[in-house]
N, C-alpha and C positions, 0 to 999 in steps of 0.2 A: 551130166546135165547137158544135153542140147541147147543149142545156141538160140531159138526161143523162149525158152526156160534161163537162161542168161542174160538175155536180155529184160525181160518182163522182172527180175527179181534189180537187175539195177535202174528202173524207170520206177521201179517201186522205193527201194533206197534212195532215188535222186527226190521223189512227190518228200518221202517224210522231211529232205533234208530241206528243198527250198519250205514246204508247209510250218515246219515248226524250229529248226536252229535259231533262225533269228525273230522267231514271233515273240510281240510282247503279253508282259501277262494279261490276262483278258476274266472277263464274267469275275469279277469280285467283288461278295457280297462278306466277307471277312470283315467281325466287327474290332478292325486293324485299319488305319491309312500309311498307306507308304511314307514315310520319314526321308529314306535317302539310299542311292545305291550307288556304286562303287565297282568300276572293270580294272579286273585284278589282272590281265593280260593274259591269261592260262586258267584251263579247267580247275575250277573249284572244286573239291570230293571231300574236304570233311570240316565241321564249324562246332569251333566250341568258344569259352571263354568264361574268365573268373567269377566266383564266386558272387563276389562284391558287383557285377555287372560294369565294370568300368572297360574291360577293355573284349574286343571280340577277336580272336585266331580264326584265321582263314586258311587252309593247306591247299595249296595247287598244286601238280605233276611235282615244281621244282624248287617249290617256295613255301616257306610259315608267313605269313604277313599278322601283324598286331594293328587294329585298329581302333579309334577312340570311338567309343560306344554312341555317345549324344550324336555328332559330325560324321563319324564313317572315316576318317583321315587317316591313313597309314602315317603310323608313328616309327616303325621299323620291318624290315623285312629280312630272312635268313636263306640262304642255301640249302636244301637238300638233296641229296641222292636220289632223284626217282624208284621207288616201293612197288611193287605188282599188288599189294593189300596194303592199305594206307591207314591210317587210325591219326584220329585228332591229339591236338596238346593237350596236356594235362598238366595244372594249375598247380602247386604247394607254394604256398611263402611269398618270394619273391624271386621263384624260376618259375619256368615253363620246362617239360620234359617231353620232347618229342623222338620216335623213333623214323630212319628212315633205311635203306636197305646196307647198311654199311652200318649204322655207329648211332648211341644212341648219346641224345644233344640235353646237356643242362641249361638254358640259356637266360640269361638275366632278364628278369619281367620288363624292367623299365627301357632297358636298350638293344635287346638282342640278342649283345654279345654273348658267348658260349663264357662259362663258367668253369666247365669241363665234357669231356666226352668220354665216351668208353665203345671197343669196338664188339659187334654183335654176330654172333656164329651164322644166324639164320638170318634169312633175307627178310621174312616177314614177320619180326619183329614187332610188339606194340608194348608199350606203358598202359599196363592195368591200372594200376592206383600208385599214387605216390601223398606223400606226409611230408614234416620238416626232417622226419628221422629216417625214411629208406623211401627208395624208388622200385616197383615192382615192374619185370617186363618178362612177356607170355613169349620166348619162342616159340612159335609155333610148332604142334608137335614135337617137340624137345624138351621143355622147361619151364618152371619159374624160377628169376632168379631176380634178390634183392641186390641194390646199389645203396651203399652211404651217400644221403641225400646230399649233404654240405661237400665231400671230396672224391663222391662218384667210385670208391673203392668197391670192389666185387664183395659183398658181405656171405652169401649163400645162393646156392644151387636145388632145384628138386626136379625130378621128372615130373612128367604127366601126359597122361593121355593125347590123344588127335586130337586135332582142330585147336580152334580158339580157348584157351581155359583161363575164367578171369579167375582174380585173385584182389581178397580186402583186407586193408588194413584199419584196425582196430588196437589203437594202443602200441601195447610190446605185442600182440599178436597179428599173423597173418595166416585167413580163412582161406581153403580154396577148395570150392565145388568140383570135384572131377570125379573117381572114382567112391561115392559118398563124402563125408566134407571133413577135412584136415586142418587141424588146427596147428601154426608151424611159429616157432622162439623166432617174433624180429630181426635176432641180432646175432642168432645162434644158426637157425635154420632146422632146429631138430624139431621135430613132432614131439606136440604136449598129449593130443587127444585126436580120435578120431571116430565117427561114427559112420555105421554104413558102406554100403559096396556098391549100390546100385548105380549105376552110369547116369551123370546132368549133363543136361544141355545147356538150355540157355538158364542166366542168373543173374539176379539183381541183388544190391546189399543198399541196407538203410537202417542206421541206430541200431544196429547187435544183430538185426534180422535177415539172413538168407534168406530169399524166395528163386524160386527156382522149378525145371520140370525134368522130368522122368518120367520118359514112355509119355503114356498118358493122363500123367498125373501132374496136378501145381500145388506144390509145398510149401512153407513156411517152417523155415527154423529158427529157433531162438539160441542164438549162439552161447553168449552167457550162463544160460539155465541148459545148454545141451538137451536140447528136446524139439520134440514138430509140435506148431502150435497148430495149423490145419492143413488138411488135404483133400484134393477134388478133383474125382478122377471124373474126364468127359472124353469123348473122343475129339480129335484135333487133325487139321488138315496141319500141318509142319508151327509147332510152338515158334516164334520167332525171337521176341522180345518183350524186355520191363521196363514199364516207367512205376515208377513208385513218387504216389502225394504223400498228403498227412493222413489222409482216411482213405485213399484208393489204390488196389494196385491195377495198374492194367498191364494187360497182355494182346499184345498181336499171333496173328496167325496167317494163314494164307489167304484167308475170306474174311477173318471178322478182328474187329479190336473190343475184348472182353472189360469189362471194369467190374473188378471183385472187391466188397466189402473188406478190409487189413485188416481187420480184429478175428473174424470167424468166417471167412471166405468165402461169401455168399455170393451170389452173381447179381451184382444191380442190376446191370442193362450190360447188353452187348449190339454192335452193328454191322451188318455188315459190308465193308469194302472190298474194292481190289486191290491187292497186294501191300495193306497200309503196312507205313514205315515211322520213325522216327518220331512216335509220341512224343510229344513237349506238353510243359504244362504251364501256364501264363492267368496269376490271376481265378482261377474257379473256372478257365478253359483247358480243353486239352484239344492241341490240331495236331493232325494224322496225316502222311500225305498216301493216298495211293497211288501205288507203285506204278504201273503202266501207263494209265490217261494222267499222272503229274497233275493231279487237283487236290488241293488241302483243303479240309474240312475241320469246321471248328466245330466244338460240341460243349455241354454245358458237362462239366465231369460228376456231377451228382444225380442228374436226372437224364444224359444221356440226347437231352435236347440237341437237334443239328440248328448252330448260328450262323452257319453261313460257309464259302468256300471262298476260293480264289484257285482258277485254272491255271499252270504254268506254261501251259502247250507245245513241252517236251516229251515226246515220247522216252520210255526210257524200254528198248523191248529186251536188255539184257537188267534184271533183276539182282543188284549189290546189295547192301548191308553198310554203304557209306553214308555218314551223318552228316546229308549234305543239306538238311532242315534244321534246327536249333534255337530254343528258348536262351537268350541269356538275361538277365533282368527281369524287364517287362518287356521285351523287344524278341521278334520272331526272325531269326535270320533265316533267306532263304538264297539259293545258290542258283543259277541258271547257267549255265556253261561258264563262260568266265565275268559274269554279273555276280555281285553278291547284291539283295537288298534286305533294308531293313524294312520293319512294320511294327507300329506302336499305336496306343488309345489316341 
């Protein structure tokens, strides 16, 4: 690259960073008002929080932060390792399970403090699912491998294929979509059952039901009864992800966010966006945000009606998979470099 050609690319990097780093949110017609926001001091990349809506996790580069849902007030914060892929906390009981590049954290819901830890082979590391009775974590391209929730002892090990492969638990068993879906003993780790060969990608799990894709097809399996309850093959620019309601599933892609009837997989409505991310679902809304122009879109989840947006005026020109948007409650968290805000009715 020529020194014109070097120059023109950092006056162009320098317009995005003064234009949009520190812009505030702007054009919102989201039928949401800002509540409250919160500078956590460091990049925000992934937001989750408890079940019960009480309290909301915030992951920075370095830090878990717990905050009180109504107020936004950090109640405690933790240390972590810096992760090159980052994945949020996940909730059982009265721990939080988080993974970071070194060791994965039990850490007490109410105060922080670690409970226990156990050290992790792979760097990038995350907690698929966890219960009162085991903690499940994906190494990446390595493994699933369960923890005893209450003493963090290593219970079981299994291979599995590349990339990400989540894994649910259900009871004494644990489900996991990889090479067709494996049904594996809680507490034992041996396979009871399995069906299938075919290569998943992305999966979602809800009440006994895999959904999931292959190739170009979206499944439904009924775990219980061992059987596909539908299937719909279309063509698809790169399947991404599932949100799962009570009567809808949706799925992202690279152009559109699909919403399929959950009993017989019909296609209500579909739309389409750039790059949407991180379906939430609030209420008989689901907001989407697209990826590149960082504008969230609300939409009516039954009829597909658009309610309105809210621009972030972050560019983001490198495209992740961090859930750095999130429903907890009735409250939509949303993350802007090192802002978190809330939005509620």
């Amino acid at each position: 690259m020529g020194i014109v050609g070097f120059t023109c690319l950092l006056i162009l990097g320098c317009y995005f960073f003064q234009s949009y780093s520190f812009a505030p949110f702007t054009s919102s017609t989201l039928p949401l008002k800002e509540k409250w926001s919160r500078n956590l001091r460091d990049n925000i990349t992934e937001i989750s929080g408890t079940e019960d809506g009480r309290f909301i996790f915030a992951r920075t580069t370095n830090t878990v932060y717990a905050l009180e849902t109504n107020t936004g007030d950090v109640k405690w914060s933790f240390s972590l390792t810096p992760q090159v892929e980052m994945s949020p906390p996940i909730v059982a009981n009265d721990k939080i399970y988080v993974a970071d590049s070194n060791t994965l954290w039990a850490l007490n819901l109410e105060n922080g403090q670690p409970t226990w830890k156990q050290p992790l082979l792979e760097p990038r590391g995350w907690v698929t699912d966890a219960t009162t009775k085991a903690v499940l974590v994906n190494q990446i391209s390595t493994d699933i491998r369960a923890y005893d929730a209450a003493t963090g002892h290593l219970l079981w090990s299994v291979d599995v294929g590349a990339g990400p492969i989540h894994a649910y638990i259900d009871d004494n068993l644990v489900y996991v979509p990889d090479y067709g879906i494996k049904a594996i003993n809680l507490l034992t780790g041996e396979t009871v059952w399995s069906k299938g060969t075919a290569v998943i990608g992305e999966s979602g799990y809800k009440n006994g039901v895999i959904y999931f894709t292959s190739e170009d097809n979206i499944v439904t399996f009924d775990t219980r009864q061992q059987k596909e309850i539908w299937r719909k093959t279309f063509s698809s620019n790169g399947f991404r992800k599932f949100k799962i309601s009570d009567n809808i599933v949706f799925v992202t892609d690279a152009d559109y966010l699909y919403a399929f009837n959950i009993l017989n997989g019909n296609l209500m409505w579909k739309e389409a966006l750039e790059q949407p991310e991180n379906p939430s679902i609030i209420e008989g809304r689901v907001y989407v945000t697209e990826g590149f122009n960082r504008v969230i879109q609300a939409f009516d989840i039954e009829t597909g009606k658009n309610l309105g947006s809210l621009r972030i005026s972050l560019p983001k020109l490198l495209i992740t998979e961090n859930q750095d948007v999130a429903a907890v409650g009735d409250m939509l968290l949303v993350s802007k470099g090192k802002k978190l805000f809330a939005y509620q009715k």
